[in-house]
N, C-alpha and C positions, 0 to 999 in steps of 0.2 A: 584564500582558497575559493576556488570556484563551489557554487552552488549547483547539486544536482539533483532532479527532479524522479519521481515515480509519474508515471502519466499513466490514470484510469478511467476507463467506458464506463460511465453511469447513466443513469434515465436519463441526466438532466446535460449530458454532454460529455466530453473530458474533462477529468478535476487532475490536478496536479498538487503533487503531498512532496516537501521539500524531506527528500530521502536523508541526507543526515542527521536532521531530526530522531528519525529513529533508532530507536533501542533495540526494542524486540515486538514480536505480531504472536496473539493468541486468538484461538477459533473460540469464541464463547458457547456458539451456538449457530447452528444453521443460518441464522438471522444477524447475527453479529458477529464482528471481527476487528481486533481491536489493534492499533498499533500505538506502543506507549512511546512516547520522547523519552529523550536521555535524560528527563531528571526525573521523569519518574511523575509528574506533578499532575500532567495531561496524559490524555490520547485520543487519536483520530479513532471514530467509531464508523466503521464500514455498515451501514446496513445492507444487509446482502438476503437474497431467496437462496437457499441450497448449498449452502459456502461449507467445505470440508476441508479439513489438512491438507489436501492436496492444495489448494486457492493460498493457503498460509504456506506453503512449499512454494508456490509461486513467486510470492510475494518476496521470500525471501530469498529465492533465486534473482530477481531484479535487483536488492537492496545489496547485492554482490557485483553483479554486475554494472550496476553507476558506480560505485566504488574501484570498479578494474579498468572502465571506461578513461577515456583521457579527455582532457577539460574539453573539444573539439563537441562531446555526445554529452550537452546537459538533461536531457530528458529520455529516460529509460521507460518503457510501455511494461506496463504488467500485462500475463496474459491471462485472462478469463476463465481460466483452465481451475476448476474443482468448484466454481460457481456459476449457476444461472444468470443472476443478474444483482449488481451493485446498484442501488439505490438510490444512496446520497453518503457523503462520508460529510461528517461534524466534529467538529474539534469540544470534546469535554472535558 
């Protein structure tokens, strides 16, 4: 199976978060947004300015659409929509 990607704007450039890794995406906090892997073990932590359910709407509208995508479109762009700015995302 082809691998496909989330592609996201942060301070430090475009990061890219291998989308079927994930499980599910929670808003912690304006400042944090988490996306856990499918075992549950880890998750990419978004640090974010401003991030509201809409940004986790987002996020999960992409993690649809790589999914509906055909191997041809490995990198799906999240869009920036319900947060200011993404930070740095680290794998915890």
């Amino acid at each position: 199976m082809l691998t496909k990607y989330l592609s996201f704007t942060t301070d430090v450039g475009t990061e890219l978060v291998n989308a079927g890794a994930i499980s599910f995406v929670v808003l912690q906090s304006a400042t944090e947004v988490r996306m856990y892997e499918l075992t549950g073990a880890k998750h990419f932590k978004l640090t974010t300015t401003g991030a509201t359910q809409e940004f986790v709407d987002s996020i999960n509208a992409s993690l649809q659409q790589a999914a509906e995508t055909s191997w041809h479109k490995a990198v799906t762009a999240v869009a920036n929509t319900g947060v200011t700015t993404i930070t740095s995302i680290t794998v915890v």
